[in-house]
C-alpha positions as CSV (number, residue, x, y, z in Angstrom):
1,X,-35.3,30.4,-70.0
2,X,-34.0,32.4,-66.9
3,X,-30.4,33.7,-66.6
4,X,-28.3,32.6,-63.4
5,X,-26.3,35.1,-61.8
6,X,-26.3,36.5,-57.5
7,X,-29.4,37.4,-56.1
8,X,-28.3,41.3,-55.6
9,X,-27.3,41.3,-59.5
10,X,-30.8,41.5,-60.8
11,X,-30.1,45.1,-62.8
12,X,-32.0,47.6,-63.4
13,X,-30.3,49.8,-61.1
14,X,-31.1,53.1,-61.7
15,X,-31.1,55.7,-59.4
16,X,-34.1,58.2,-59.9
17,X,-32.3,60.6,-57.8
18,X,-29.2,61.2,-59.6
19,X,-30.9,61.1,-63.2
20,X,-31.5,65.1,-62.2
21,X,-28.7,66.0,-61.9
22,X,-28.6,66.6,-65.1
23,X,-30.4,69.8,-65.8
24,X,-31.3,69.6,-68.9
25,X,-33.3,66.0,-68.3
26,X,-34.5,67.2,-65.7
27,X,-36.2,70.7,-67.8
28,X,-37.6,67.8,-70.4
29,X,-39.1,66.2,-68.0
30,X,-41.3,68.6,-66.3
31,X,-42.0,70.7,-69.9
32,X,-43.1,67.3,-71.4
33,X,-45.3,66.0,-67.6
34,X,-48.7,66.2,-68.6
35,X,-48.0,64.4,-72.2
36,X,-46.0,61.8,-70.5
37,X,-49.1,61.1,-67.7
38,X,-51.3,60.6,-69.9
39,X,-49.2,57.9,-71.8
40,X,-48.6,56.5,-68.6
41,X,-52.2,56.3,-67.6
42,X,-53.2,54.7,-71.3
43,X,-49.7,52.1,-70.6
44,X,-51.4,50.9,-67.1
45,X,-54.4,50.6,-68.9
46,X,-53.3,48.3,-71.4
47,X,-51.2,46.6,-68.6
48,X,-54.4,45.8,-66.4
49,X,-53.0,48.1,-63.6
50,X,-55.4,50.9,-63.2
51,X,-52.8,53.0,-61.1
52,X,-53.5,56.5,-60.2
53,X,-52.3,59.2,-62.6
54,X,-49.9,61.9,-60.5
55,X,-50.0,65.8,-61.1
56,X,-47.6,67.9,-62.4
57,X,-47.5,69.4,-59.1
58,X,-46.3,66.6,-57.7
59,X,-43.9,65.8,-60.4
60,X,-42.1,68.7,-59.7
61,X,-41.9,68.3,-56.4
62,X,-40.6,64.8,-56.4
63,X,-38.1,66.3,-59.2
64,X,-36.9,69.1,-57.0
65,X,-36.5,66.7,-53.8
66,X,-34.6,64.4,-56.0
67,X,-32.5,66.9,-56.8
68,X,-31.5,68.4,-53.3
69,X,-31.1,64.5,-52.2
70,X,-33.9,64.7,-49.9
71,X,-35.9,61.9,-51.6
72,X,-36.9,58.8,-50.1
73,X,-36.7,56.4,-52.6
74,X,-40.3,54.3,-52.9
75,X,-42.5,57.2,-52.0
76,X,-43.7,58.1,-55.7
77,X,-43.7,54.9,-57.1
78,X,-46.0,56.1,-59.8
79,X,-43.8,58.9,-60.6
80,X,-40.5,57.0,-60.3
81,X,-42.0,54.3,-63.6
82,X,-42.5,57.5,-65.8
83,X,-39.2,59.1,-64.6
84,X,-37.0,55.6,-65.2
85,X,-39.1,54.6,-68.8
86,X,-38.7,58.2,-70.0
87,X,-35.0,59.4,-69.3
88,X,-33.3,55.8,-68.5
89,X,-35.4,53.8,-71.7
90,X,-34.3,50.2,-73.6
91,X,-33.6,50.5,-77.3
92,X,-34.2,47.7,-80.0
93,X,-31.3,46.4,-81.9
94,X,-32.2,45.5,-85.4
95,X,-29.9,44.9,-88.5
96,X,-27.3,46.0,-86.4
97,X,-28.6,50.1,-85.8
98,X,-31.0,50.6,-83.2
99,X,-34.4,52.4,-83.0
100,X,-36.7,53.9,-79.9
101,X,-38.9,51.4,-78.1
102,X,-41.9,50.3,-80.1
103,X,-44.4,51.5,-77.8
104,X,-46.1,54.8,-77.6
105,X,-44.4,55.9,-75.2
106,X,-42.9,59.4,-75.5
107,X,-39.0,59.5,-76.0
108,X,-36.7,62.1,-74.4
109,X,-35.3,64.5,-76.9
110,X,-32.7,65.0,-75.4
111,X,-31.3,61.6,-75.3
112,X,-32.1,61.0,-78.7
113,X,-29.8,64.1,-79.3
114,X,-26.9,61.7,-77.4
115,X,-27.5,58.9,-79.1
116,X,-27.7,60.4,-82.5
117,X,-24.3,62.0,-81.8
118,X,-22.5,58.6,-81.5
119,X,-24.8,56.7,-83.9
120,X,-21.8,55.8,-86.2
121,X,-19.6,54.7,-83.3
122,X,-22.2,52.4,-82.1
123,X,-23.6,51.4,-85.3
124,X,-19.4,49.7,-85.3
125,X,-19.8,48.3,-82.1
126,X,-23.2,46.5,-82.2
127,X,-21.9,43.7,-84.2
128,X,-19.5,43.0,-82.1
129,X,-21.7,42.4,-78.9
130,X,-23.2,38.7,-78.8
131,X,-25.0,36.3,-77.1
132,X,-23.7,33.0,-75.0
133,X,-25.7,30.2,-76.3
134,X,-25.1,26.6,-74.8
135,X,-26.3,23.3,-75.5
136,X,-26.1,19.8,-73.3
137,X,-26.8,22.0,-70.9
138,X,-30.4,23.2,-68.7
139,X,-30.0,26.9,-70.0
140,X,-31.0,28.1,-73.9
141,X,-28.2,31.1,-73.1
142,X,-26.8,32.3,-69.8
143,X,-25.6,36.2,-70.9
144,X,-23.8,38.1,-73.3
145,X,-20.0,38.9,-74.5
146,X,-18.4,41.3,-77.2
147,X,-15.2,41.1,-79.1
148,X,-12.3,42.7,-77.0
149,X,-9.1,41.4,-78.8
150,X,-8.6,39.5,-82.4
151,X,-10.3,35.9,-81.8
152,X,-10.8,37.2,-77.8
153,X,-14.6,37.4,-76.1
154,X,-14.7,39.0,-72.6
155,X,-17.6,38.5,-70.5
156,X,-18.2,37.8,-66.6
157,X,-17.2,35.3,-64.7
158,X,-20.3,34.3,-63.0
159,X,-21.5,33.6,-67.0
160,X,-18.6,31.4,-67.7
161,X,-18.6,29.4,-64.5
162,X,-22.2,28.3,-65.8
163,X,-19.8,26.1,-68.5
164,X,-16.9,25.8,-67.3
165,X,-14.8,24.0,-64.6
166,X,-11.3,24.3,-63.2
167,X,-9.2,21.3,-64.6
168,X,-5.1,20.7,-64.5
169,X,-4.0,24.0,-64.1
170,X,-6.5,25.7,-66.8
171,X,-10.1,25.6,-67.6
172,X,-12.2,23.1,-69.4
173,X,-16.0,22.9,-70.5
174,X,-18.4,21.2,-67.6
175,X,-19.9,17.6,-68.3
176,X,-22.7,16.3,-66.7
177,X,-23.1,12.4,-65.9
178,X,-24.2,10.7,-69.0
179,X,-24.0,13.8,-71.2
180,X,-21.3,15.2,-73.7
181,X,-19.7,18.6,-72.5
182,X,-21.6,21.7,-72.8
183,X,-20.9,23.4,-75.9
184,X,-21.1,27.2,-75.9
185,X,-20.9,29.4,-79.1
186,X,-21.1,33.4,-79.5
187,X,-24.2,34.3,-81.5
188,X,-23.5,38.2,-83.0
189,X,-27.2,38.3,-83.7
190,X,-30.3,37.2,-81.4
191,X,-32.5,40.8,-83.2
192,X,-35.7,41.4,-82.6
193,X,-37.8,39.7,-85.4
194,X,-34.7,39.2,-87.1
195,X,-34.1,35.3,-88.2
196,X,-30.2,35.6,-89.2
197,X,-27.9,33.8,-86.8
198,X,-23.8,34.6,-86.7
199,X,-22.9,31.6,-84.7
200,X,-18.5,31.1,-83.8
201,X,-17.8,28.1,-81.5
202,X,-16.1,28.8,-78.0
203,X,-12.9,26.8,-78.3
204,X,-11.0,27.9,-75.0
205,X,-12.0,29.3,-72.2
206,X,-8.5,31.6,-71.5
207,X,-8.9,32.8,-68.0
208,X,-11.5,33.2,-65.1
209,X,-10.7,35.8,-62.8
210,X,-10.7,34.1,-59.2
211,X,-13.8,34.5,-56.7
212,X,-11.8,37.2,-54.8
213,X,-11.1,39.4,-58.1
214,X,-13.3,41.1,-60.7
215,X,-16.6,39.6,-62.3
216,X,-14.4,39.0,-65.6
217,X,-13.5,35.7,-68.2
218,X,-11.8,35.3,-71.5
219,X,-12.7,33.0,-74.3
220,X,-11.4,32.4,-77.5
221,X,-13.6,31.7,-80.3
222,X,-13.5,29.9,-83.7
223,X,-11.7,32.0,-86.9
224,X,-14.9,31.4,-88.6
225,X,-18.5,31.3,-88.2
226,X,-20.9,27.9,-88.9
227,X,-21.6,29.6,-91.6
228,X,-17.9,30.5,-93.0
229,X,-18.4,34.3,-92.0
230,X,-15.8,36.0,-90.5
231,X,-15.2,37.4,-87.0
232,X,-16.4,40.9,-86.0
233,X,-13.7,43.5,-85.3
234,X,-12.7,44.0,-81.5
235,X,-14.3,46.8,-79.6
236,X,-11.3,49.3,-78.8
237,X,-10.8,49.8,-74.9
238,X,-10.5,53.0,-73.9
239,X,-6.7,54.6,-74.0
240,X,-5.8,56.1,-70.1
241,X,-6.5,59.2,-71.5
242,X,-9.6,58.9,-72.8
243,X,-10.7,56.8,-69.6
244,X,-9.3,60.0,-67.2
245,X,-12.2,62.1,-69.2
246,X,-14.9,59.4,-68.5
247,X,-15.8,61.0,-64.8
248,X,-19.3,60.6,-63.4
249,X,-21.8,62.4,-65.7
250,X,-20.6,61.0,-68.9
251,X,-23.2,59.6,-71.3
252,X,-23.0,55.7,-72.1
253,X,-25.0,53.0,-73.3
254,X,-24.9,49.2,-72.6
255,X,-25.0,47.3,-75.3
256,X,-26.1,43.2,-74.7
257,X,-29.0,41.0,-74.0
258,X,-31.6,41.9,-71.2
259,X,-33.3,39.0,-70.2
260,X,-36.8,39.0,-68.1
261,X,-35.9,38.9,-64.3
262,X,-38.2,37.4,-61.6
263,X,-36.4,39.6,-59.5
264,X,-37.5,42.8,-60.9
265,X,-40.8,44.7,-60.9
266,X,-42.9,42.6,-63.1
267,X,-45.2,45.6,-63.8
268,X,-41.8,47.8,-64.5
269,X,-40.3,45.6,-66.5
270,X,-43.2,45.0,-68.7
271,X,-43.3,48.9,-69.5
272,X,-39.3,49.6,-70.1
273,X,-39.3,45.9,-71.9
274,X,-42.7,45.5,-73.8
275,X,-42.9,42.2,-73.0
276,X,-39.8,41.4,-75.3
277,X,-36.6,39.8,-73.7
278,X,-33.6,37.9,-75.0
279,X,-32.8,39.8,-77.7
280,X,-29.9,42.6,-78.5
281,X,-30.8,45.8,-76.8
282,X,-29.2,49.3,-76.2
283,X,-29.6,51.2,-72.9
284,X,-28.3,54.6,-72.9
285,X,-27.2,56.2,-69.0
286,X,-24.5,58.1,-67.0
287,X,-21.3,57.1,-65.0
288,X,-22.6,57.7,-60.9
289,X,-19.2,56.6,-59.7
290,X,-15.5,55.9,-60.5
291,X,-13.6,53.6,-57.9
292,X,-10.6,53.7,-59.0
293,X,-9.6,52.0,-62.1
294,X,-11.2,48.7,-61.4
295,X,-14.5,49.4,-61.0
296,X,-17.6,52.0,-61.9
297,X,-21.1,52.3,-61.6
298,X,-23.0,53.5,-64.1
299,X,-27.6,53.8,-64.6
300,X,-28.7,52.5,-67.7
301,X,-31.5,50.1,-67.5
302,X,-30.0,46.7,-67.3
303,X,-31.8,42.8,-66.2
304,X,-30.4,39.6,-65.9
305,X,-29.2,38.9,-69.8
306,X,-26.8,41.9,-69.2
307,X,-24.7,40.3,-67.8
308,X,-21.2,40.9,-69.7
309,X,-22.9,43.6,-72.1
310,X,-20.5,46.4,-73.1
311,X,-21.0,49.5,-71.7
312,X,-20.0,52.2,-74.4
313,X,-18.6,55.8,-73.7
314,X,-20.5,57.6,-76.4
315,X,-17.5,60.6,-76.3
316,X,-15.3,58.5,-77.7
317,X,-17.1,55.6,-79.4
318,X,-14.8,53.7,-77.1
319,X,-15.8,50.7,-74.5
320,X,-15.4,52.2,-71.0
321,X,-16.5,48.8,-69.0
322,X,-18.4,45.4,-68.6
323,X,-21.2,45.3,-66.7
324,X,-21.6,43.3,-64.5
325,X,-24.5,43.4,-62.3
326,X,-26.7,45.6,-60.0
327,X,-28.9,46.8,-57.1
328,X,-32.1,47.5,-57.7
329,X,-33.0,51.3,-57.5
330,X,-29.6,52.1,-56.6
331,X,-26.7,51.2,-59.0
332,X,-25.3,49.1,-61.7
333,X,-21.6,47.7,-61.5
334,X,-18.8,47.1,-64.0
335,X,-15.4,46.1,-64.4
336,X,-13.3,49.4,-65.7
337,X,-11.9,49.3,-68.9
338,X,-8.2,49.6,-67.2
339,X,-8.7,46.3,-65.4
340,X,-10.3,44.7,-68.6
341,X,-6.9,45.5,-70.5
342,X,-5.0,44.1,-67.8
343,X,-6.7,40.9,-67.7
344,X,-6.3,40.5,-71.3
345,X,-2.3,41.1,-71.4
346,X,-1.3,37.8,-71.6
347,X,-3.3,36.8,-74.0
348,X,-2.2,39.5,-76.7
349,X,1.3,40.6,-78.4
């Protein structure tokens, strides 16, 4: 299965240099070198990639570098894996809470400490996230979507153009020769070694937002589930309040469906990942830019799948965004919450 979306929207765009900026990461990090080498040597091992094992000397070096800005990206690659697996890592979602990677990887403290903080808050939202499954179509899924309004899905445009066509005026499900329409549904589940399904039919797609405008759809889905379960509750949007607090620095976490990328790293990927794609996942990071109040850029460790994950201000238990996309080593994008609620006013009283 591979997920279609731009070739510059591969994810996984975090920027080493600015995960320093945060002292205390950055204290971790160097304290905790010569435990996370060797887990990084025994990883490469097991990987087949033999690659050589840096110094703590040179960690520190690269960490001071990165944070005066004089880096050049590329130069440690070595260095930059351990850095990216051990303060930007993917959890696993299972029955709906989440747990550290299953490797043997060491796992920053101090993250942990962030995530624990807003377990409850995310342990609300994590129901609410899902997967867009299609059939009469070539792709199993194509990304993922979460609950923003009573019976409302919001997700990204270039996911819903993968099923749906302009037609009088509104939107209706593609059909290709010979074949019934595509059918998509919203499935809440899609865990890690978890067989439950949550499956609610896509009725309507609301609204695409035009090529020119943000990376942003609305569907509505079915009251029930196949099963007769009902809906999860809506993710709240941040209030304008809240959303002035959210400046760059803030903790998040992206919340959706990371899908193995040909774009990526395969190496990379296969030590953030384990090998284990297409189901739920959290990513904890920072906000590395604001532009205005339509779009931000955050660092958590996204791929393909993520596209239309919820990306979760863990202050105030709030969504902040929807990713969208990113550039490799540099940056992920998302629509801001502001701009989400404003694309969903018509379609809620």
């Amino acid at each position: 299965m591979s997920v279609s979306s731009p070739s510059r929207w591969c994810g996984g765009g975090v920027d080493v240099e600015q995960v320093f900026a945060d002292a205390s990461i950055k204290q971790e990090f160097l304290d905790r070198f010569d435990e996370l080498a060797e887990a990084a040597q025994v990883r490469s091992a097991e990987l087949g990639l033999f690659e050589r094992v840096p110094a703590v000397d040179d960690a520190s070096a690269v960490a001071e570098s990165m944070s005066s800005g004089e880096y050049q990206p590329g130069s440690e690659p070595g260095i930059e894996a351990i850095i990216e697996r051990f303060t930007r890592p993917v959890y696993l979602v299972q029955q709906s809470t989440f747990a550290p990677p299953a490797d043997t990887f060491p796992n920053s403290d101090e993250i942990h400490r962030q995530l624990e903080g807003a377990r409850k808050a995310l342990e609300r939202i994590i129901p609410s996230t899902g997967r867009v499954d299609l059939r009469n179509h070539r792709l199993d899924w194509v990304g993922t979507g979460w609950m923003v309004a009573p019976g409302i899905v919001v997700t990204n445009r270039h996911v819903a153009r993968e099923f749906a066509v302009e037609r009088d005026g509104g939107f209706a499900f593609a059909q290709n020769l010979g074949l019934p329409p595509v059918r998509a549904a919203i499935d809440w589940r899609h865990e890690y070694l978890q067989p439950d399904e949550s499956r609610f039919r896509v009725e309507e797609i609301l609204w695409i937002e035009p090529a020119s405008s943000v990376d942003l759809a609305l569907l509505r889905v079915a009251g029930a589930g196949e099963d007769g379960e009902g809906r999860p509750p809506p993710i709240p949007l941040m209030t304008p309040d809240e959303l002035a607090g959210a400046t760059v620095g803030s903790w998040i976490a992206v919340v959706g469906y990371p899908a193995h990328d040909s774009r990526n790293d395969e190496a990379d990927q296969q030590r953030i990942f384990d090998g284990i794609y297409n189901v739920k996942r959290l990513a904890p990071g920072k906000v590395t830019a604001v532009i205005d109040t339509t779009l931000l850029n955050h660092d958590a460790t996204t791929l393909g799948g993520n596209s239309g994950s919820v990306v979760v201000d863990l202050s105030s238990g709030k969504a902040l965004a929807l990713h969208f996309g990113g550039f490799r080593g540099s940056r992920n994008l998302a629509v801001h919450a502001s701009r989400v609620q404003q694309a969903l006013g018509p379609y809620v009283t």
